[in-house]
N, C-alpha and C positions, 0 to 999 in steps of 0.2 A: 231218683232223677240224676242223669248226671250234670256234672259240671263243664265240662269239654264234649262238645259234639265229637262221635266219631264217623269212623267215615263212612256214608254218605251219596247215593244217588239219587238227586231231587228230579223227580219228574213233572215237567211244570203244560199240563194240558193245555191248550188253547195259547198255547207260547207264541204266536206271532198278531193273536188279536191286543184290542185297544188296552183292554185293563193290564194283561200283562207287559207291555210297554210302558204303561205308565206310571204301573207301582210296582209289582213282584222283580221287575228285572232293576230295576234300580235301586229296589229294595236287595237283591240279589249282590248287587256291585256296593251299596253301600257298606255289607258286613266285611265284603273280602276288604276295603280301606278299613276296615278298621280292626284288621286281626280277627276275625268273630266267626268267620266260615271252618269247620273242619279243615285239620290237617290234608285229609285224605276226603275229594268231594269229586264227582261229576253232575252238569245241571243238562239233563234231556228234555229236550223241547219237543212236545207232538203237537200233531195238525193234522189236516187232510192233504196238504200240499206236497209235489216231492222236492225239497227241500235238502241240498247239502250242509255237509257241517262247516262248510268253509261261507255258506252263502246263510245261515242262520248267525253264524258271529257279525257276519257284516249288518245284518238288520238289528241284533244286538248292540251294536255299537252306533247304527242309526239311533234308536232308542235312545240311549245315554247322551247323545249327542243332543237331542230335543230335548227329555226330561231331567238329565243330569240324575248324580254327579256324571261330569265329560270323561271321557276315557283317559284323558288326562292327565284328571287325579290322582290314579289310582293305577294299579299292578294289573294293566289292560291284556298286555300279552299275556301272561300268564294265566289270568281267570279264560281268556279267547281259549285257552287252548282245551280249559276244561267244559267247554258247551257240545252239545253235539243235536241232533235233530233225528228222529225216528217221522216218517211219513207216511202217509197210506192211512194216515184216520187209526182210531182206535175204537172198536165196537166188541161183542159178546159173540159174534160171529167171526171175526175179523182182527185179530190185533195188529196187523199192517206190519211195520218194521221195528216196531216196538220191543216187543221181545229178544229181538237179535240185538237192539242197541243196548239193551238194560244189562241182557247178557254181557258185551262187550266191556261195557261198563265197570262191569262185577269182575271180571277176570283183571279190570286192569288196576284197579285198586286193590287187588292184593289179598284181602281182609273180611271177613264178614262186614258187611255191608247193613246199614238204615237204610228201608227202602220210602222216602217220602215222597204222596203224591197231591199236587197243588191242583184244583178244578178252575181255574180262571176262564170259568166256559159260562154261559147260559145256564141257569137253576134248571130248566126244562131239559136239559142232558146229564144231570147230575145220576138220575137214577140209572140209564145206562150206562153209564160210564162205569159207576160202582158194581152193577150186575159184571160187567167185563173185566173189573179187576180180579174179583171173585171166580170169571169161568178160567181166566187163563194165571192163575197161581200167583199174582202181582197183591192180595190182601193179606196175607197171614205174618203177623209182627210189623205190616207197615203203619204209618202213619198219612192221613188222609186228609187234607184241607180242603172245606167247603167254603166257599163265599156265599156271601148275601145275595135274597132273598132266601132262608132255608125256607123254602114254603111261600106261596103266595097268597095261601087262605089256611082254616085250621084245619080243614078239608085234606090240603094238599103236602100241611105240614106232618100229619100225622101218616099219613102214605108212605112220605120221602122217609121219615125216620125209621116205620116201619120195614124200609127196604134197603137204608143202611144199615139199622140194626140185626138183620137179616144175611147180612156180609160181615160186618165188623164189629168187634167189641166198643164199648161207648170209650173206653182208655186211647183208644184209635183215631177216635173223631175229637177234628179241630175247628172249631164252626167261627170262622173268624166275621170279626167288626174292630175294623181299626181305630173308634172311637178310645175302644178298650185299652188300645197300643198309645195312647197318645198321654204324655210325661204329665200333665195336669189333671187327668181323669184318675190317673193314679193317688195323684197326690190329695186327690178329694179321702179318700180313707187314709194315707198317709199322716198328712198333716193332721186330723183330724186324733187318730190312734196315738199320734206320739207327744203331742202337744197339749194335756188337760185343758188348761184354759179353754179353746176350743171346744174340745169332745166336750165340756159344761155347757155348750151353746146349742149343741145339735137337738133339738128336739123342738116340739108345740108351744114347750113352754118361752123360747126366746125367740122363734123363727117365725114371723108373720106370714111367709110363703116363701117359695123355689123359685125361678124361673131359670127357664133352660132353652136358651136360646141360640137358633143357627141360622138367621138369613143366610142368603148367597145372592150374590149378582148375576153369579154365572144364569145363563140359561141350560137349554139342554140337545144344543147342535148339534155337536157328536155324537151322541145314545139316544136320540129323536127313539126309535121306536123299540125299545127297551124302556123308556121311560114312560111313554103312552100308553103300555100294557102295565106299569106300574106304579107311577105316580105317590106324593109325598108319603102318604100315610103309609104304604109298604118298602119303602127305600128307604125314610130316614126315620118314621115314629115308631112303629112295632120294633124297629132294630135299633138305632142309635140313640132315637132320646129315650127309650125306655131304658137300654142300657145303664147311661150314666144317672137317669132316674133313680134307678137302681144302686149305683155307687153313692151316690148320694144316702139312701134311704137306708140301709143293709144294718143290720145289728151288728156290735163288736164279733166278729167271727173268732173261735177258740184261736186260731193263729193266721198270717198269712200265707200257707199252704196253700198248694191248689184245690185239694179239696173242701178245706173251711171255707174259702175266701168265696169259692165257686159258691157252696151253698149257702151262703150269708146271702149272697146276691141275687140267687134264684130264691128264696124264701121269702123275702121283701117282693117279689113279682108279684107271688101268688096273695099279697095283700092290698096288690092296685086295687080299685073300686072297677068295674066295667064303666068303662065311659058311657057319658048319659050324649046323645047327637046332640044335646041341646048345650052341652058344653062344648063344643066343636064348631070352626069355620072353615071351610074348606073354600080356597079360593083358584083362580087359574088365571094367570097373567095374559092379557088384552094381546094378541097377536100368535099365541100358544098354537091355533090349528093352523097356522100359516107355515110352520117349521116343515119340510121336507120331514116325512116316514112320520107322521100327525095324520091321526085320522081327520075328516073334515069335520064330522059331528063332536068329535074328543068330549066325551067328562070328564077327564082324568084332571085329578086334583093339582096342580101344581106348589098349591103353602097348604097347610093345616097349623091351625090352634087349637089346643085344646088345652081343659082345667082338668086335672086329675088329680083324686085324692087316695090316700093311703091307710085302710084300715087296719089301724095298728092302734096300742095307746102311744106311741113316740110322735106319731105323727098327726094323730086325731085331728081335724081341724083346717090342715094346713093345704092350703090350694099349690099343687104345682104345675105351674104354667109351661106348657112346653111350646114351641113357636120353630116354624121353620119355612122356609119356599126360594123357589127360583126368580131370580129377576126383580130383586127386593135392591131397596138402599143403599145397604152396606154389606160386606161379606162379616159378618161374627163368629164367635165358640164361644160361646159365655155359660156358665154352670153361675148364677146369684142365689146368696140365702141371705134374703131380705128379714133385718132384726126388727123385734116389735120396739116402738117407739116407746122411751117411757111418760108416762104419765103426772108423775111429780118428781121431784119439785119443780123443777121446770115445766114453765107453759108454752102451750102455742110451738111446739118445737116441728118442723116439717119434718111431714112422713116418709119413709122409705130413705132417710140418710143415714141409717146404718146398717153397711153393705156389704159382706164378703165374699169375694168377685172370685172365679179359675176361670181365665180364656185359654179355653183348647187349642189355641189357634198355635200355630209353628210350635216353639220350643215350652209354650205354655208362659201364665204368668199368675201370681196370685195379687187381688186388689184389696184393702180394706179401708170402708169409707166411714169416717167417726163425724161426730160432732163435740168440736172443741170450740173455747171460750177465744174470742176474738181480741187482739190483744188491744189494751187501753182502759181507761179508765171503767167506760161502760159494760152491762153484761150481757152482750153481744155473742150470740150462737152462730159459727159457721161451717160451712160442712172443709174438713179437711181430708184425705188419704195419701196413701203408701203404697205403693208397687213395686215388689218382689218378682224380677222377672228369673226363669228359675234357670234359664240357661247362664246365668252371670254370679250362681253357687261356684265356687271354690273347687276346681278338677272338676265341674259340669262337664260330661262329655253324652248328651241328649241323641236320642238315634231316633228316627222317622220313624212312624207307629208301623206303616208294614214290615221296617228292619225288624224291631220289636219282635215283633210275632213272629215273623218267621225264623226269626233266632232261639226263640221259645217254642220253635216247633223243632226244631234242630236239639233243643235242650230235652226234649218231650215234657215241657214245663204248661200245664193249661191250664194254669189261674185265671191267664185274660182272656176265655172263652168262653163260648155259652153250653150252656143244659140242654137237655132234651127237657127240663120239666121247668125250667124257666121259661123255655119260650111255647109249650105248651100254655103257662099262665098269661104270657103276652098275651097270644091269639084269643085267648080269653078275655083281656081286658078287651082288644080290640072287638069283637063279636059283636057289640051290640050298634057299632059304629057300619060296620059295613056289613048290616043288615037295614041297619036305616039312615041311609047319608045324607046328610043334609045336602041343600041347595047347593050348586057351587056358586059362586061369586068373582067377577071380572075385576081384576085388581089393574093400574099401569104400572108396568114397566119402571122400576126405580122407588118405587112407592114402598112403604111398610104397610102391602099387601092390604087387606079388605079392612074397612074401619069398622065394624061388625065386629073384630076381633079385641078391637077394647076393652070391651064391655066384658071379655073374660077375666081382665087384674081391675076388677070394679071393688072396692070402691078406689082403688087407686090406678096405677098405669104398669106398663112393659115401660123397664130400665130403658130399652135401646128404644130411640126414634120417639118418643114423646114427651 
């Protein structure tokens, strides 16, 4: 793997749609601020539309304008100069202008070229697309980024996989989840590996449970019908909280490599339990079918809960609560490993106050929550903690989890990415859930989602909101 990107023609499909405005292009501008892009780069932007290259920088810099960093910031001119736009679509019959811009490209950088291509498209054109990179010469030694959903069922997943792997070598594929890119998810193995103390904690024997938690406020305006074909349990549970599930759970991997690390993390999958539906709530915020591209009738899930356990002996026992939806409370990232209480010499001590917290959230933070002797003559327990926010380390210099990755795809580094045999095991745990899904449940708007879901950290509670 190298150390220095060389250079470099990123092909970013779907380059004028939502996702990529919102994260790959700013993701894109975040690395040239900070030294991190190839010497030698061009970024090709495809679409159906015919678009020039002077009128794709402008919407570019729209982009940044709205999601930041602002053009600003940063060496504007100089990255403007290096975008360019190929139009006319890209299909297996048809590569549009594509080829001649990639050509163009290639001759003007000088150098053999890394050929990277970013699907920031719809999963439902994934397969074509790759069929098309394959008929017109754009696969061979490139590197391929797929987004989320790989698959919408295990049906669908093993299709998609079988028809990249059909085109590409698996060293090829980048199957990204920016959960993975985010500086606290990391540091859930991190801290953990380098800090004994710690690692003596990770297991059945001191953890009374997990809870892995993600409200949002947000709703789902903008992706109304992307979301309705989709809904929580395929957007965030099979992919995100299994994930960091996963980070959490993973056995000391022989090293941090991409390939130990990868399969620490896929081996821990294929030991979830199948979800039982009776551990599961599936709920849908009160006004859901009223959103513009909402079917009228909608089931589509908008929170899920569920208990899941881990058949292993490290984890024997151990309930991990995962929790997520739209239109909830509060916005969270919390990864909790809830310590078992002791039982002498001290009595009567309250449950679940000792706590250590990673919020995912921006630059990440680590919490831990003790109980200490209150000070005075009497002997008084009360709960105290500490927060380690990790952006305020010493040369902390934190990059946004799409920078992350796509920097690590530019490195051809893919620790932080998934398996084909871990997310096979996903679809596995999930299977028995969406073959039999529970009731949905009407939550309001603002609410910590359906109170049915309690009863999942029984005999105790969810950290947030209770």
């Amino acid at each position: 793997m190298a150390t220095t990107p060389g250079p470099t023609v990123f092909v970013l499909f779907g380059a004028t749609g939502d996702l990529a405005r919102r994260m790959v292009l700013p993701a894109f501008y975040t690395l040239a601020i900070e030294g991190l892009l190839p010497d030698e780069w061009i970024l090709v932007g495809n679409g159906r539309g015919d678009v020039s290259h002077e009128n794709f920088r402008d919407r570019v810099r729209e982009a940044l304008e709205e999601f930041g960093p602002k053009p600003s910031q940063g060496p504007w001119s100089s990255f403007a100069k290096r975008l360019r736009f190929a139009g006319g679509g890209f299909n297996s019959d048809d590569p549009g202008s594509l080829l001649d811009v990639i050509g163009d490209a290639r001759r003007d950088l000088g150098a053999e070229t890394e050929l990277v291509h970013y699907l920031a498209i719809p999963p439902v054109a994934f397969p074509e697309i790759t069929k098309a990179l394959a008929q017109h010469g754009l696969a061979a030694k490139s590197r391929v980024v797929y987004e989320k959903p790989f698959g919408t069922s295990p049906e669908s997943f093993r299709t998609l996989n079988r028809q990249v792997h059909g085109v590409l070598e698996e060293s090829q594929v980048y199957r990204i989840d920016h959960f993975l890119g985010k500086e606290a998810t990391q540091n859930l193995h991190v801290l953990r590996f380098a800090n004994q103390a710690v690692a003596a904690l990770w297991s059945s024997e001191h953890v009374e449970s997990v809870q892995i938690d993600v409200p949002e406020t947000l709703g789902i305006d903008d992706r109304a019908v992307f979301y309705d074909a989709t809904g929580s349990v395929l957007d965030m549970l099979v992919t995100h909280l299994f994930q960091v599930a996963a980070e959490v759970a993973m056995e000391p991997p022989a090293s941090l490599g991409a390939d130990d690390l990868q399969a620490a993390r896929e081996k821990v999958i294929r030991s979830f339990r199948p979800l039982d539906p009776a551990e599961v709530v599936l709920g849908q915020f009160a006004g859901y079918k009223d959103v513009k591209g909402v079917a009228k009738r909608s089931s589509t899930d908008t929170f899920v809960a569920a208990r899941m356990w881990i058949d292993n002996r490290r984890w024997k026992g151990v309930p991990f609560l995962l929790r997520t939806g739209k239109r909830m409370a509060a916005s969270e990232q919390r990864v909790s490993l809830v310590l078992r209480t002791p039982s002498q010499p001290l009595k009567d001590l309250p449950p679940q106050a000792n706590v250590l917290t990673f919020s995912l959230a921006g630059n990440g933070e680590i919490d831990l929550s003790l109980l200490a002797k209150k000070p005075g003559v009497a002997l008084e327990v009360d709960p105290a903690s500490v927060s380690l926010p990790l952006a305020q380390l010493p040369d902390a210099d934190p990059l946004p989890p799409y920078a992350r990755l796509i920097h690590d795809v530019l490195l051809g580094d893919r620790a932080l990415f998934t398996r084909p045999d871990g997310l096979a095991a996903a679809w596995k745990t999930i299977t028995p859930l969406l073959e039999n899904r529970p009731r949905i449940i009407s939550y309001q708007p603002g609410s910590w989602g359906p109170a049915k879901a309690r009863s999942l950290a029984s005999p105790h509670r969810w950290l947030l909101g209770e």
